[in-house]
C-alpha positions in Angstrom: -12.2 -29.5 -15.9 -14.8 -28.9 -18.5 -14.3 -28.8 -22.0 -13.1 -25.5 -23.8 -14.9 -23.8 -26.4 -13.9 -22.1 -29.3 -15.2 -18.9 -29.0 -13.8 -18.7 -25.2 -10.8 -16.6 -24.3 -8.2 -16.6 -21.2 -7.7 -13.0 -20.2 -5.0 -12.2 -17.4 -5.1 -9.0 -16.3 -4.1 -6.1 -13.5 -6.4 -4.2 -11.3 -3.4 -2.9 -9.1 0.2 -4.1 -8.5 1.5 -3.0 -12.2 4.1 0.3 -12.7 3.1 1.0 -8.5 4.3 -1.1 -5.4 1.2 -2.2 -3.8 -2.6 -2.7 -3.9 -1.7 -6.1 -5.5 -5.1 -7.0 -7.6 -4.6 -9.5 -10.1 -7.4 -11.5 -12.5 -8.1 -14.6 -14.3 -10.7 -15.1 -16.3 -11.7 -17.5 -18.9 -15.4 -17.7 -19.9 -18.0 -17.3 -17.2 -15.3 -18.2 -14.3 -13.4 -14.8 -12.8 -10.4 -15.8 -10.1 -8.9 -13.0 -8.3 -5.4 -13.2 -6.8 -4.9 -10.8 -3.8 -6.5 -7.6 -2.9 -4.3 -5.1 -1.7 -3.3 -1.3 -0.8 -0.8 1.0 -1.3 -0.3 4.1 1.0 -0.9 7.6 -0.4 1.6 9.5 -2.9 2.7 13.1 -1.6 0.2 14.6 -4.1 -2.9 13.1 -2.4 -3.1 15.4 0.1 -5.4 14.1 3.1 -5.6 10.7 1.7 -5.1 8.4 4.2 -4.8 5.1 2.0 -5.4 3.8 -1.9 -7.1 1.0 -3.0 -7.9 -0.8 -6.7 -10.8 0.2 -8.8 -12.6 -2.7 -9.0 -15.8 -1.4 -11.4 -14.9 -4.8 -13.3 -15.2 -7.0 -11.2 -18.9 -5.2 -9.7 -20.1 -5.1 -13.0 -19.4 -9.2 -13.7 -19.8 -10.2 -9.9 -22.3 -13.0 -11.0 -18.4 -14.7 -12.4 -16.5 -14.3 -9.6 -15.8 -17.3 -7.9 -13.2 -15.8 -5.3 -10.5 -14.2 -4.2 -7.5 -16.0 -3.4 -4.7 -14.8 -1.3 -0.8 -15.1 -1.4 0.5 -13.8 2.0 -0.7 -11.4 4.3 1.1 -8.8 3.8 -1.2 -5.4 3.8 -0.1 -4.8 0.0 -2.4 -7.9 -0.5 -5.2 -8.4 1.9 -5.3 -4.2 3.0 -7.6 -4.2 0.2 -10.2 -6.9 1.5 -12.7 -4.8 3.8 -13.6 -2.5 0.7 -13.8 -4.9 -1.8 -15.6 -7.6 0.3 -18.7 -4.7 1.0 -19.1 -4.4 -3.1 -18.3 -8.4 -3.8 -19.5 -11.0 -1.4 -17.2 -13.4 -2.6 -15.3 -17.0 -0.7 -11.7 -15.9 0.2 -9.1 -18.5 0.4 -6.1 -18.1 1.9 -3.6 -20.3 4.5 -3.5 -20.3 8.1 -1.8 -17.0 9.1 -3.4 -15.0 6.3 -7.1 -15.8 7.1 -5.7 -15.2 10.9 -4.7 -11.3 9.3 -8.0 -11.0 7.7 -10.0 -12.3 10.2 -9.0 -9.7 12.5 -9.5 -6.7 9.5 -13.0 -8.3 8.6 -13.9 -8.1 12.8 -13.0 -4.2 12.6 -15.3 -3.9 9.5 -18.1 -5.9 10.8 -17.8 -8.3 7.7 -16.3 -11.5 9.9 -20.0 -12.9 9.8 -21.2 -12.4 6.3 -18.0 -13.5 4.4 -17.2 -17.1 3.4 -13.1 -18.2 4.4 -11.5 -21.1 3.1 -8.6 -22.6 4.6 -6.3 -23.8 2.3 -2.5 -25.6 2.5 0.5 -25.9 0.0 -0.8 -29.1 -0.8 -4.9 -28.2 -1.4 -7.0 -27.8 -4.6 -9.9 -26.1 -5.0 -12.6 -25.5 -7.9 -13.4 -22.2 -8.9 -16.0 -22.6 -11.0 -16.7 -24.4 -14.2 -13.6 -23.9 -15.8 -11.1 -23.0 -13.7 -9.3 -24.9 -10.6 -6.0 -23.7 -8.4 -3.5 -25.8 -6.8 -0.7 -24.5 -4.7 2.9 -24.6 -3.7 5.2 -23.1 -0.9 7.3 -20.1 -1.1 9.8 -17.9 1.3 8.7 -14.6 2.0 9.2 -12.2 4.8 5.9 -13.4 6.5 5.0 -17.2 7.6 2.7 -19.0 4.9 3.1 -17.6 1.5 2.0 -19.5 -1.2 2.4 -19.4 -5.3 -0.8 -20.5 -7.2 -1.0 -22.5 -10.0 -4.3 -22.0 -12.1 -5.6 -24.2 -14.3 -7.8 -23.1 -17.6 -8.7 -25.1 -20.6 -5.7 -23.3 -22.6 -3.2 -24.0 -19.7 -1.6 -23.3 -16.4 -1.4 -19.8 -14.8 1.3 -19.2 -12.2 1.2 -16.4 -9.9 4.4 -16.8 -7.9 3.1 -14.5 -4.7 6.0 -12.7 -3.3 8.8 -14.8 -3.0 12.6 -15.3 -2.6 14.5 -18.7 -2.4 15.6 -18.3 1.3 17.4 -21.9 1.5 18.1 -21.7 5.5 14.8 -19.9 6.4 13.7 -18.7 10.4 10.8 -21.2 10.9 12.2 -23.7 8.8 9.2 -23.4 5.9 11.4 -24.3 3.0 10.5 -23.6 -0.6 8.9 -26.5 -2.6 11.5 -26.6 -5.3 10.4 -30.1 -6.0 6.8 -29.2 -6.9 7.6 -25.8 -8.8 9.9 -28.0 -11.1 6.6 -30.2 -11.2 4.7 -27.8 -12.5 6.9 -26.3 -14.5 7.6 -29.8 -16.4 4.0 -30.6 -16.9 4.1 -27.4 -18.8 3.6 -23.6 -17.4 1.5 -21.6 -20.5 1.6 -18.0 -18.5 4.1 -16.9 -15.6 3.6 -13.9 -13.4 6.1 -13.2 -11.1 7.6 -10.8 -8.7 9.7 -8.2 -9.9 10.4 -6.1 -6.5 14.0 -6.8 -7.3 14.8 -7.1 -10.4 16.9 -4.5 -10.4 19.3 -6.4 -7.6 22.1 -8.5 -9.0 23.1 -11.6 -7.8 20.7 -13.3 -4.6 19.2 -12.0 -1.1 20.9 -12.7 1.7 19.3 -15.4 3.9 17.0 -14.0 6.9 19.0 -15.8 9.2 21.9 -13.5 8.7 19.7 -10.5 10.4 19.7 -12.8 13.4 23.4 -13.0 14.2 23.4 -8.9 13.8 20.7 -8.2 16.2 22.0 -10.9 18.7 25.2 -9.2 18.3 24.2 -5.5 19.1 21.6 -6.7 21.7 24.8 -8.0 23.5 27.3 -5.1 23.0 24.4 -2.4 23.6 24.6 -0.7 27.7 21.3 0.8 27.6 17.6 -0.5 26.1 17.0 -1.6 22.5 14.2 -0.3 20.5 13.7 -2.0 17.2 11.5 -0.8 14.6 10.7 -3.0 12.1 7.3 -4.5 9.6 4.2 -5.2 12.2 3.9 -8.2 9.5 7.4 -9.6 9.5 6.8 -12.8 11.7 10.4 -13.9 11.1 11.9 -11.0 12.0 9.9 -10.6 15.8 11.1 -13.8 16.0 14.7 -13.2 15.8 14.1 -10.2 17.8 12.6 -12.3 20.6 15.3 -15.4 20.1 18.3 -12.6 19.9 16.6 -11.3 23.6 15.8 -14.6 24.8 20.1 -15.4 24.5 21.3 -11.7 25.8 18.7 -12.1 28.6 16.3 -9.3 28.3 12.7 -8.6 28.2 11.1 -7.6 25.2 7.8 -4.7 25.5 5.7 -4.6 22.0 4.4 -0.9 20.9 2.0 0.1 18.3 -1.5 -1.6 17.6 0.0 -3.3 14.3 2.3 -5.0 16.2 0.4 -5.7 18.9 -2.4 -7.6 17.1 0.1 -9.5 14.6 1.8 -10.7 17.5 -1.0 -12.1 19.5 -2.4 -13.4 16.2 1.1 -15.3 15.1 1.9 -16.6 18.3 -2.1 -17.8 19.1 -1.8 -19.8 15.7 1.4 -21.4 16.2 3.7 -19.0 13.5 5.7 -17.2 16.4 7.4 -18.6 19.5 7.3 -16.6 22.3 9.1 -17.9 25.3 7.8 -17.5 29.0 7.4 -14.5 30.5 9.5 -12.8 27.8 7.1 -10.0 26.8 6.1 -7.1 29.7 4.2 -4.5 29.5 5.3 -1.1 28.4 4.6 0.1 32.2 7.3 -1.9 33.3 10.0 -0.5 31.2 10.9 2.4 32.8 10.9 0.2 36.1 13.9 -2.3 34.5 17.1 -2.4 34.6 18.0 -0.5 31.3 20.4 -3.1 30.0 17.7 -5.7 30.4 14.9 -4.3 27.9 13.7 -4.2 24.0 11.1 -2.5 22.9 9.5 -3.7 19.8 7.4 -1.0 17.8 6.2 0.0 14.6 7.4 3.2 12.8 10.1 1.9 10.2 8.9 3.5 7.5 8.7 6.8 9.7 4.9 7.5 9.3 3.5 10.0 11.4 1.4 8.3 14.1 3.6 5.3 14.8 5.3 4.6 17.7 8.7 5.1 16.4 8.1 8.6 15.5 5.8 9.4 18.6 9.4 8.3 21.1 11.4 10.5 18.5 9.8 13.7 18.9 9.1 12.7 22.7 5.4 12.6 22.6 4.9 8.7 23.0 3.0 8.4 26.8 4.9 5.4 28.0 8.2 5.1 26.6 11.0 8.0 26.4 14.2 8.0 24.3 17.0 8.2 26.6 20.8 9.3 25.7 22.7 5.7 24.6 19.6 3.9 24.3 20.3 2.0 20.7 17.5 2.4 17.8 17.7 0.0 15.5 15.9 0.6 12.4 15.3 -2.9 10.7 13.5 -2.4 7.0 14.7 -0.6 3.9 12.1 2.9 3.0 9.1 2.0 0.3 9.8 4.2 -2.5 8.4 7.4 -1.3 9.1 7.4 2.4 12.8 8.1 2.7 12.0 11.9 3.8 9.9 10.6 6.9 12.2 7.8 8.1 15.6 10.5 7.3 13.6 12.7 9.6 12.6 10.0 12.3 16.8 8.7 12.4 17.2 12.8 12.5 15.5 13.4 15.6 16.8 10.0 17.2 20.7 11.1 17.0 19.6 14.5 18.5 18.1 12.6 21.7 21.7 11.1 22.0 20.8 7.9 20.6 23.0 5.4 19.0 20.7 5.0 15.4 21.5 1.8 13.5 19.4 1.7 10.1 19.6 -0.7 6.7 21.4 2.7 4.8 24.4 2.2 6.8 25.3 -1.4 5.4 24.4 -2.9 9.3 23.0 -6.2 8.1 19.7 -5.2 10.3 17.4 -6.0 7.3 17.5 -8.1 4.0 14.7 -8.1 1.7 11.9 -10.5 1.6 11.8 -10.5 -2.3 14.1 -12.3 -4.5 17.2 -10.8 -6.9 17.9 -11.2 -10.0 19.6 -14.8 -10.0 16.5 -16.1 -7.8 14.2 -14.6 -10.3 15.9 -16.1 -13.3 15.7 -19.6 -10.9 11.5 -19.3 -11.2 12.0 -18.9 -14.8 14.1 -21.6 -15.5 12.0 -23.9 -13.2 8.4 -23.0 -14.7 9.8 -22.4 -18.0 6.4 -20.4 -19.2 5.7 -20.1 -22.7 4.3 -16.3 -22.1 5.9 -14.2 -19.0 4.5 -11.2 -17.3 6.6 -9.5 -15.2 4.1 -8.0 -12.1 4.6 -6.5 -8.4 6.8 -3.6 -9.6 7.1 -0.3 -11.0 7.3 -0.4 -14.8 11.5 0.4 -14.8 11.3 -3.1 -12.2 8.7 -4.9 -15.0 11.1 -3.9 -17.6 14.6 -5.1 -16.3 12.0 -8.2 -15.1 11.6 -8.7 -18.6 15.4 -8.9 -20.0 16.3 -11.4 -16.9 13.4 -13.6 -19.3 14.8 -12.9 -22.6 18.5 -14.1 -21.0 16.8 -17.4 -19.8 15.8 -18.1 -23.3 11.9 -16.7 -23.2 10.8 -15.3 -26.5 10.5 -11.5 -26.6 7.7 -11.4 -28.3 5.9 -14.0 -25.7 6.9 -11.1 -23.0 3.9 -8.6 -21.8 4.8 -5.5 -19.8 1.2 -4.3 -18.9 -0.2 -1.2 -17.2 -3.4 -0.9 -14.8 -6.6 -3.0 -16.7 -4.4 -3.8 -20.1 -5.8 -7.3 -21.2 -3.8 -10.2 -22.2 -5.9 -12.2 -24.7 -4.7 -16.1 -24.8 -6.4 -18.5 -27.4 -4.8 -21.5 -28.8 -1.8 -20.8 -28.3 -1.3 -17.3 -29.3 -1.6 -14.4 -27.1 -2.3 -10.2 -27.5 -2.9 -7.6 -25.7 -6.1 -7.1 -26.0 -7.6 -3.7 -24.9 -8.5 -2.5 -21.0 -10.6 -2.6 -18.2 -11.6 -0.1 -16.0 -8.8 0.0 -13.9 -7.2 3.0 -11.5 -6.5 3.9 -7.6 -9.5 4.6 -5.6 -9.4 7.3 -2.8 -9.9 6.5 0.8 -10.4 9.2 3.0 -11.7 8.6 6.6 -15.1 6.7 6.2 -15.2 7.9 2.4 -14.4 5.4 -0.1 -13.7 7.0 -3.7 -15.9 10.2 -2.8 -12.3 12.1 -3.4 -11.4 12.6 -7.0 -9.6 14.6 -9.2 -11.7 17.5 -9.0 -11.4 17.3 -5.2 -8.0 16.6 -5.1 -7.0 19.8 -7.2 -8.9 21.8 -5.0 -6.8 21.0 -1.7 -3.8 21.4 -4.1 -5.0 25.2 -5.1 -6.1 25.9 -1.7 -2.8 24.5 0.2 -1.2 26.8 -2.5 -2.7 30.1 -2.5 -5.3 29.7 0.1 -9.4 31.3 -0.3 -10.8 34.2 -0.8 -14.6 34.1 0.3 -16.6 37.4 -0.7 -19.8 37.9 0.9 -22.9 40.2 -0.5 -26.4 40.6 0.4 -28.1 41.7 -2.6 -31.9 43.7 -2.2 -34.6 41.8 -4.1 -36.7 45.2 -4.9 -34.1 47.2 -6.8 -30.7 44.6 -7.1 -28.6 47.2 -4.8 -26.0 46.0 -2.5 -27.6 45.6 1.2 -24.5 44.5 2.9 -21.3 43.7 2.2 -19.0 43.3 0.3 -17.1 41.1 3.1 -13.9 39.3 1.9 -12.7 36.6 4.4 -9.1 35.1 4.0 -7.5 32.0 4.7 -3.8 31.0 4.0 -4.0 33.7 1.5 -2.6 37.0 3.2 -2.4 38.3 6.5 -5.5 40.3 7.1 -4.1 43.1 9.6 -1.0 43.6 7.3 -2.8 43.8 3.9 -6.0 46.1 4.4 -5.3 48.2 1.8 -5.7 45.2 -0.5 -8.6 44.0 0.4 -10.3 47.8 0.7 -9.5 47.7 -3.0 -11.1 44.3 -3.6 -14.1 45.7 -1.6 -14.4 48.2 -4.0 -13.3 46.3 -7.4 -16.8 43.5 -5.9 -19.0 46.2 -5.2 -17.8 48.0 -8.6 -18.4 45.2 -11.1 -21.7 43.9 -9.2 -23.3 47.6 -9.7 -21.8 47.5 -13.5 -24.1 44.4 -14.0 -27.2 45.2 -12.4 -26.7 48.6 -14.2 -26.6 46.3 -17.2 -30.0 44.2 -15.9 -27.8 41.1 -14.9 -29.2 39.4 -12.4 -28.1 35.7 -12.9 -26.5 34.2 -10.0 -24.1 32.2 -11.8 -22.9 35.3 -14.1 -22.5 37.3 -11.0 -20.5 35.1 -9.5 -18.4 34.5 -12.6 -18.2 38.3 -13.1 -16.7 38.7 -9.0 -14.5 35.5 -9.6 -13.0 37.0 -12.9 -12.4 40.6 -11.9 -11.3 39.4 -8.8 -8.5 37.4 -9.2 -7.4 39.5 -12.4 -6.7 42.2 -9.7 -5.5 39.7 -7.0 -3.0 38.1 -9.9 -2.0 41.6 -10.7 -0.7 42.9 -6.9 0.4 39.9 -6.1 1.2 36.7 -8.5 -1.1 34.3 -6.5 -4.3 32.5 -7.8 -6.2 32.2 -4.5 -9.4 29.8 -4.8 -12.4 32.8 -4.9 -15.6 31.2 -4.0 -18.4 34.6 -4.1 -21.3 33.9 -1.8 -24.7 36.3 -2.7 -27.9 36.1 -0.8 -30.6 38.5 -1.3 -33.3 39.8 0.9 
C-alpha cells in the first residue's frame, strides 16, 4: 500500500443504486486508482414508454478510464452485472467476480460478443487483489438469494471501505454457504472508516425468515396438489430451483424448466457445481402433456408478470407447449419490485379464471422470503463493522432514510451519516468527511440496439403522441409564384376517426390553405415560419373544437 499524500482525497460515490432499486453502480476512488463495485440495471418506469431496460450514466468513469482499475462484482443478480455488456463496450476494464457470477457474465459477454476481449478474474471469500497503486480489496462471505455473494472490504490510505453486497444473515442456509461472521467482526475490529450497506429492508422489523422455511411449504403443496405444479419464481434464485427440485425429488415428480432465463441459469448453476439436479429429474416441456398430471412441475419465469415470460404466455393461453388446465396449482414464489404489482395482479387474475388454484407471497403462503436482510440483521452489520461514517445504499431514499435511524440507534453519529443521491460525492480526508459536489450521474435509455439515443426530448414525444396522437399536413408549394399546387392533405393517427370527423378536417383544410396564402400574400417564404405559422393556427383551432393538443408536424415541398 503506498504512501498517502496530502493533497489526495477518498471519494465514495453512486452511479446507480441510490433513491432507485436497481442498476447498482457504486465508486471508489482515491487518487489516480478508481474501483467500481457492480454494474447493474433496473427495468423501465411506466413513463418510459418503449424502453425496454435502464442502465447507469457512466460519463465519469469514460472520461477518467485511464484510473479504472476494475469492476468488481457482488452477486449475480441482473440489478448488478445486467449492466456489464454496455459498460464493458465504453470501459475495457478486468472484472472480478466469484465462480457463479463470472458463470452469469460469461454467458451475457458470449451474447454481446465481448467474452474474448474482456479480462475475468476469479476470485474467492478468502482472495486479495491490487487495484492499483493505492487501493487493494479483500473479501468475505454473505447469504443472499443467489449462491456466491460476497461483501468487499477496500482498503485506501485513509481506511477501509465496506460494501456489504446484498445480504441477509440466513443462519440455516440451502447450500449450506454460511455467513463469515468471524471475519466481518475481523474487519470491523481492525477498524471499518466507511460502511455501505443494504438498505432493501430497512423498513422490515425484526429478521427474514430463513430460506429453508420456503422448502417445507413447497414440499407441502407439491404433496397435497392432484393436478401439475407450475412455479414461477427469480431465473437467478439458485436456492430456490433447488428446493423446487428437492421438494419434487421427495413427492416423486418430474420437474420441465420454461423460459430462456431459467433455462440458461440452470444449466449454468448445475454445470458449475451451485445446483444439484438429481437423475433424470428434468424432461422436456414435450413430455408434459404426455405425464401423468400428478407427476409434473413446471418451472418458469414470469413472477414479476412481465409481458413475454412464460408465466404470462400459459395465463393468457398463448404459451406453445404448455396449457393451464382447471386444478393445476400456480404457485407464485417472489414478492412484486416496486412497480410491477399491476402486471403480476393481472397474471394471478387470469390464472383463477382458467380454474387454477393461485398461491402467491400476498396471501401470507410462506412461498417466498426475501433475500435481503431486516432491520435487526441490518443493525447486526452495524454493530459488527462498527464504521466511523455510514451510507446507507441499495434503496429508495424513504429505505436510505429509515437505513439511517437503524445507525443512529446503534450508536453511529448523525452527523457521520450520508444519505446521497445519483453522483453526490463523499469527500474523506484525515478523518473528516463532506459531501462534496456531483458527478455526472443519471439513467441511460436502452431501446432495442440503441444505447442512450432516447432522451427527454424523445421520450416527451411518445408521451404527446400516445396522448393526443398526430396530425401530418401535407402541401406542395409552386416555386414560380408561392401558390399552393397540391394539397392541403391532413393525415391522422390516434387523433380522431377520419370517416366520423370530415367536417373537421375540411375546416383544417381550409384554416392551412388560409394562413399559408396570408403569408405568401405577405412575401413569407421561410420554411421554418411557415411551418410555425400551420403549427400555430392549427392547433389553436384543433384546441378550440376539441380540447386535445395533437403533435402537428407540417410537411411542404415545392416544385
Amino acid at each position: 500500500m503506498s504512501k498517502k499524500t496530502s493533497s489526495d482525497k477518498l471519494s465514495i460515490f453512486a452511479l446507480g443504486g441510490v433513491g432507485e432499486i436497481g442498476k447498482n453502480m457504486y465508486v471508489v476512488q482515491y487518487g489516480s486508482d478508481i474501483v467500481v463495485v457492480d454494474a447493474g440495471l433496473k427495468f423501465p418506469e411506466e413513463d418510459m414508454l418503449g424502453i425496454d431496460i435502464v442502465i447507469p450514466d457512466i460519463s465519469y468513469l469514460t472520461e477518467n478510464r485511464d484510473k479504472v482499475r476494475g469492476i468488481v462484482l457482488t452477486h449475480g443478480h441482473e440489478d448488478h452485472i445486467g449492466g456489464l455488456p454496455y459498460v464493458l463496450k465504453h470501459l475495457n476494464v478486468p472484472v472480478y467476480g466469484t465462480k457463479l457470477t463470472l458463470g452469469l457474465v460469461e454467458n451475457k459477454l458470449k451474447e454481446a460478443n465481448l467474452l474474448g476481449e474482456t479480462k475475468r478474474i476469479l476470485i474467492h471469500a478468502d482472495s486479495e487483489i491490487k487495484l492499483g497503486e493505492t487501493l487493494s480489496a479483500t473479501f468475505f462471505r454473505t447469504n443472499h438469494s443467489i449462491p456466491d455473494s460476497v461483501g468487499v472490504c477496500i482498503e485506501t490510505p485513509e481506511g477501509s471501505v465496506v460494501h456489504t453486497g446484498d445480504f441477509k444473515f440466513d443462519h440455516t442456509p440451502v447450500n449450506d454457504q454460511y455467513a463469515d461472521l468471524q471475519r466481518m467482526a475481523e474487519i470491523g475490529s481492525k477498524g471499518v472508516l466507511a460502511l455501505l450497506s443494504d438498505s432493501t429492508n430497512a423498513e422490515k422489523p425484526g429478521f427474514t425468515p430463513s430460506e429453508k422455511n420456503v422448502g417445507v411449504v413447497l414440499e407441502d403443496i407439491f404433496r397435497k396438489a392432484e393436478q401439475r405444479v407450475v412455479v414461477a419464481t427469480f431465473a437467478s434464485n439458485v436456492h430456490r430451483i433447488q428446493q423446487v427440485l428437492n421438494a419434487a425429488e421427495s413427492t416423486g415428480r418430474k420437474v420441465t424448466v420454461i423460459g430462456r432465463s431459467m433455462v440458461n441459469v440452470v444449466a449454468i448453476a448445475s454445470e458449475l457445481g451451485y445446483l444439484h439436479v438429481p437423475d433424470g429429474m428434468l424432461i422436456e416441456p414435450e413430455e408434459v402433456n404426455r405425464m401423468s398430471a400428478d407427476r409434473v412441475v413446471v418451472l418458469c419465469t414470469g413472477s414479476q408478470g412481465e409481458p413475454m415470460s412464460a408465466l404470462t404466455r400459459m395465463a393468457r393461453s398463448t404459451h406453445r407447449k404448455v396449457d393451464i388446465l382447471p386444478g393445476d396449482t400456480v404457485i407464485i414464489a417472489a414478492t412484486p419490485v416496486p412497480g410491477n404489482e399491476k402486471y403480476i395482479g393481472r397474471t394471478i387474475d387470469e390464472l383463477f379464471r382458467l380454474g387454477a388454484d393461485v398461491i402467491y407471497s400476498g396471501s401470507n403462503s410462506g412461498v417466498h422470503v426475501s433475500g435481503h436482510g431486516s432491520q435487526e440483521e441490518l443493525k447486526l452489520m452495524l454493530n459488527l463493522m462498527k464504521p466511523q461514517f455510514f451510507l446507507p445504499i441499495h434503496g429508495e431514499y424513504r429505505m436510505q432514510r429509515r437505513h439511517a435511524l437503524l445507525a443512529e440507534s446503534v450508536g453511529v453519529e448523525p452527523d457521520n451519516i450520508f444519505i446521497t443521491d445519483l453522483g453526490e460525492v463523499v469527500e474523506i480526508q484525515g478523518g473528516s468527511a463532506r459531501k462534496a459536489g456531483k458527478v455526472t450521474a443519471g439513467n441511460v435509455l436502452i431501446d432495442g440496439l440503441g444505447v442512450g439515443d432516447v432522451g427527454n426530448i424523445v421520450l416527451r414525444d411518445r408521451k404527446l403522441l400516445s396522448q393526443d396522437g398526430i396530425l401530418v399536413v401535407v402541401v406542395t408549394l409552386s416555386k414560380q409564384n408561392g401558390s399552393i399546387v397540391s394539397g392541403p392533405d391532413i393525415i391522422s393517427r390516434g387523433f380522431v376517426y377520419v370517416r366520423e370527423s370530415e367536417g373537421l378536417l375540411e375546416e383544417s383544410n381550409r384554416i392551412v390553405s388560409s394562413t399559408l396564402q396570408k403569408l405568401m400574400s405577405e412575401n413569407v417564404n421561410e420554411w421554418a415560419s411557415l411551418k410555425t405559422s400551420v403549427k400555430d393556427a392549427l392547433g389553436r383551432f384543433l384546441y378550440e373544437q376539441t380540447r386535445r393538443r395533437p403533435m402537428i408536424l407540417p410537411i411542404i415541398m415545392e416544385v
